[in-house]
C-alpha positions in Angstrom: -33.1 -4.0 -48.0 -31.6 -1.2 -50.6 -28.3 0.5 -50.0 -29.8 3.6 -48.8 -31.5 1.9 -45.8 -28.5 -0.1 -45.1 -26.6 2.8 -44.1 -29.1 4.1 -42.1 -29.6 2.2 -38.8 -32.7 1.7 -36.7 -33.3 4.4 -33.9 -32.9 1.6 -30.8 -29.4 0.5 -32.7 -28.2 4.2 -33.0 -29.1 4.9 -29.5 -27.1 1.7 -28.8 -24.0 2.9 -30.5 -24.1 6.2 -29.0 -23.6 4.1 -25.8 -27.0 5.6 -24.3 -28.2 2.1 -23.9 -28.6 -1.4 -25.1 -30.9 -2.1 -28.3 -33.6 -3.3 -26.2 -33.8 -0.4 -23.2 -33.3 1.6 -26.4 -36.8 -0.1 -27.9 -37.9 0.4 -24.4 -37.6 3.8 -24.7 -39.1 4.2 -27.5 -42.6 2.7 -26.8 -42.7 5.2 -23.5 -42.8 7.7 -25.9 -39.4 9.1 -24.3 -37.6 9.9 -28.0 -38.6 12.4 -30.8 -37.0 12.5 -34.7 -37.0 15.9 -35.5 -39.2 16.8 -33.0 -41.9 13.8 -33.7 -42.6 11.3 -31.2 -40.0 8.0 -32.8 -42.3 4.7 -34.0 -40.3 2.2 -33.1 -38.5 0.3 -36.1 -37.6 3.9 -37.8 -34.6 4.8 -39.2 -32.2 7.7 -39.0 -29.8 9.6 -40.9 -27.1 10.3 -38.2 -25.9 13.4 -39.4 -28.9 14.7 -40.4 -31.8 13.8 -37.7 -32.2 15.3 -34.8 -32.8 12.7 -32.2 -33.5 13.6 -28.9 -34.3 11.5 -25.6 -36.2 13.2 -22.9 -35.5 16.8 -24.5 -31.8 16.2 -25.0 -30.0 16.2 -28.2 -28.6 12.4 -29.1 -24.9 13.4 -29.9 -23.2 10.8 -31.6 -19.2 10.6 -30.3 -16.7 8.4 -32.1 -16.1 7.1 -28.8 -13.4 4.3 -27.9 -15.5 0.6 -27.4 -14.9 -0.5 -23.5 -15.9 -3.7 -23.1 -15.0 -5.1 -19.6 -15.5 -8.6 -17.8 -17.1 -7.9 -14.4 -17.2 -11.2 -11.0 -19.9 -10.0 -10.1 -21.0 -10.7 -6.4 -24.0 -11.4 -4.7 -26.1 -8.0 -3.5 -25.3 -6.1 -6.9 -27.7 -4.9 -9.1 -27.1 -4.9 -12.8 -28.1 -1.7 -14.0 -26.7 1.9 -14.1 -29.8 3.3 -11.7 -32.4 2.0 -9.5 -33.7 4.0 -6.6 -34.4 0.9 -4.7 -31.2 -0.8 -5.1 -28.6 -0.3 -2.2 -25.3 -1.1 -4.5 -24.9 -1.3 -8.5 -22.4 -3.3 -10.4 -20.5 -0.4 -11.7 -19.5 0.4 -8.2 -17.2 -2.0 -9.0 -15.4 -0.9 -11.8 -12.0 1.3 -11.8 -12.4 4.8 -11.4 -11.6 5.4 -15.0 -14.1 3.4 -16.2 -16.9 4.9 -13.8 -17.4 8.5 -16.2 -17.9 5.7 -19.2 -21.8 5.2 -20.2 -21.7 1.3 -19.9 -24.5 -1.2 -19.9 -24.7 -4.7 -18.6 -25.1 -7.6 -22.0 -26.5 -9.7 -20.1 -27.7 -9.6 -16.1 -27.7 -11.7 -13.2 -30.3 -11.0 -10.8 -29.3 -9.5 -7.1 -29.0 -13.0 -5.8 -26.4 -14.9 -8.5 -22.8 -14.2 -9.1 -20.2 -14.5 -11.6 -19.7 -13.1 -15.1 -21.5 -10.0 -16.5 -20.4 -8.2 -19.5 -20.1 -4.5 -19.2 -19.9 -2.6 -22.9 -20.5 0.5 -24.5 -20.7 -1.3 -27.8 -24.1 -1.6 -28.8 -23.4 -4.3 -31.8 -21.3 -6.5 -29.5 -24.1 -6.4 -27.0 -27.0 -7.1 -29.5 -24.6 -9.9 -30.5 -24.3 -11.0 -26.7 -28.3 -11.2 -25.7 -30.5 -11.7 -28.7 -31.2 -15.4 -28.7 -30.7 -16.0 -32.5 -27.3 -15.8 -31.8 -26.9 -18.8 -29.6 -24.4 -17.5 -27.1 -24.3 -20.4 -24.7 -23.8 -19.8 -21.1 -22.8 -22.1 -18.3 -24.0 -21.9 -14.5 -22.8 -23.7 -11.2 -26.1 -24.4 -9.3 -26.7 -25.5 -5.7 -30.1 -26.7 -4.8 -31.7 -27.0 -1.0 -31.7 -30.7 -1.9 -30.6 -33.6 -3.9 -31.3 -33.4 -7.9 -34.2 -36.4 -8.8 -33.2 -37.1 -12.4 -36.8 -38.4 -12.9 -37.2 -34.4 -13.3 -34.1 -34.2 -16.3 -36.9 -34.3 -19.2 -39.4 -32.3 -17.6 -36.2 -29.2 -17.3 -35.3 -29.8 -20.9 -38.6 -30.1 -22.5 -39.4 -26.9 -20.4 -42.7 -25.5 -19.4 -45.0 -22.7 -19.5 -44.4 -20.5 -16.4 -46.4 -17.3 -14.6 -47.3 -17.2 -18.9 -43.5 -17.7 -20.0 -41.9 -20.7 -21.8 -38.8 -21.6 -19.6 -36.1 -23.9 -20.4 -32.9 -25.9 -18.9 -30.8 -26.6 -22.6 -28.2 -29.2 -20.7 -27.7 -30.4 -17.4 -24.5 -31.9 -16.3 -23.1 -33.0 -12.9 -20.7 -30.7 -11.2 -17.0 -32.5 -11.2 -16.7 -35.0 -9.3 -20.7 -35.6 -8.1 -23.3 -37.4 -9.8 -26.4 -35.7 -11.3 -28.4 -36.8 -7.9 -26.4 -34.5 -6.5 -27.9 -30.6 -5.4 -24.4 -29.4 -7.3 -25.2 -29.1 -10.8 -23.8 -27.7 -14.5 -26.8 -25.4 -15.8 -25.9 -24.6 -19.5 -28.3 -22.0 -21.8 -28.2 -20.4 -25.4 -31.1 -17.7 -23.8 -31.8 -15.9 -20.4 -35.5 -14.8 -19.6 -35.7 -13.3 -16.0 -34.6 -15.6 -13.1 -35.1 -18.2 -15.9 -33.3 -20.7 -13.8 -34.4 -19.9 -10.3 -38.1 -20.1 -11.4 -38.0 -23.4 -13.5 -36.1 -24.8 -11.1 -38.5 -23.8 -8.4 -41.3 -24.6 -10.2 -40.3 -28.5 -10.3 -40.1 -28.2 -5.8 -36.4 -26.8 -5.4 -34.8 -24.1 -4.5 -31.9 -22.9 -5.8 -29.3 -21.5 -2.4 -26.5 -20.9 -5.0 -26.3 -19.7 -8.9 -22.9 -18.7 -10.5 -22.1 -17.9 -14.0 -18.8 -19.2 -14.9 -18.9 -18.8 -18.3 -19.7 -17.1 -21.7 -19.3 -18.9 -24.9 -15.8 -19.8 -25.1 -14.9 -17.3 -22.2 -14.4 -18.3 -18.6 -13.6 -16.5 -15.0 -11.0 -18.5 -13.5 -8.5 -16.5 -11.6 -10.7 -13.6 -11.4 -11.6 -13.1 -7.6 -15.5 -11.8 -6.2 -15.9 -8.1 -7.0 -12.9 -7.9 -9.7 -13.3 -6.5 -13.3 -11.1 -6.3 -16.4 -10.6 -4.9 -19.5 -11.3 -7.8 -22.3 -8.8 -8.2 -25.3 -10.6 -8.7 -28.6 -9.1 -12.1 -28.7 -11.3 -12.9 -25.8 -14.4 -11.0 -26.6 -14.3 -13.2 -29.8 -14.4 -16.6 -27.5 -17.7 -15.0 -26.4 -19.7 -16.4 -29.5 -20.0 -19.9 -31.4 -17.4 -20.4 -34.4 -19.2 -20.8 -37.4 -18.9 -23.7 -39.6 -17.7 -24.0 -42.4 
């Protein structure tokens, strides 16, 4: 890549740092035909020149803000949607959030579906939330799960080794026991580096259980004790860092 493309981002990245969206609703976007570069429909993969382009989504201007990065931990309980609209849902997880936060474009790095509680991520930092759901980068995730019935650990390889589902390759990464129970137990420790949609419920479901409970407890290094249901907080950038893998050296 030369230096003069280096300095010019990709249009889903700079619609990400303008804290429109994430990179990937931003690609979404894109493909509906819903963004124009000086008043041509955007290809997806172009680049801009921020102070120069005009970028515009659905007729209005892009204007890039040095705004402050907000990125807040979120317990997020059962019933909540994870998106900032959705005329079918009946309550959305920045309902949740302080009032100051609420004026704030913020995006979710990371969802849980209307059944499962526990962490979300809630940023208007585009990099940090490319960072947080691209699967290159490995961000490992841990899940309490509660089955209808006891775990049959003749099934451990066939969740590992994954399978191909409704035409998706789904995958369990680790399985523990919850503390104190063995793995025949319906109480387990889910653990994943990815996150396809309802990834767990569906593998899970597709080997005869059903999953009654799914909580994510934590993020990389980053956990939710102490944090009741419903609660959210501003994250230090001590703790956003605990988010990702250390790097060896």
């Amino acid at each position: 890549m030369n230096s003069t493309n280096s300095q010019r981002p990709k249009l889903q990245k700079f619609l990400a740092d303008a804290g429109l969206c994430s990179r990937r609703k931003g690609e979404e976007w894109i493909m509906d035909g819903l963004v124009t570069i000086n008043g041509i429909d955007a290809k997806l993969g172009e680049r801009v020149t921020p102070n120069a382009d005009i970028v515009k989504v659905n007729g209005k201007r892009v204007q890039v803000k040095n705004l402050p990065k907000i990125t807040l931990l979120v317990n997020k309980p059962k019933g909540f949607v994870c998106s900032n609209e959705d005329g079918h849902a009946d309550r959305l997880i920045f309902e949740l959030l302080e009032s100051k936060y609420r004026s704030i474009r913020l995006f979710c790095a990371g969802r849980l579906d209307l059944d499962s509680e526990g962490m979300v991520i809630l940023t208007n930092d585009g990099s940090l939330a490319h960072r947080l759901t691209h699967p290159s980068h490995m961000v490992r995730k841990r899940y309490k799960v509660e089955l209808d019935i006891p775990f049959d650990t003749s099934d451990l390889s066939a969740l590992l080794s994954g399978a191909v589902i409704e035409e998706e390759f789904l995958k369990i990464d680790e399985v523990k026991p919850s503390k104190g129970k063995s793995l025949r137990s319906p109480k387990l420790d889910v653990y994943m580096g990815h996150g396809k949609k309802r990834e767990i419920r569906r593998i899970f479901y597709h080997l005869g259980y059903k999953v009654k409970k799914l909580r994510r407890v934590a993020i990389g290094g980053l956990g939710i004790k102490n944090m009741s249901i419903g609660q959210s907080r501003l994250l230090k950038n001590e703790e956003i860092e605990l988010l990702f893998p250390k790097e060896v050296s």
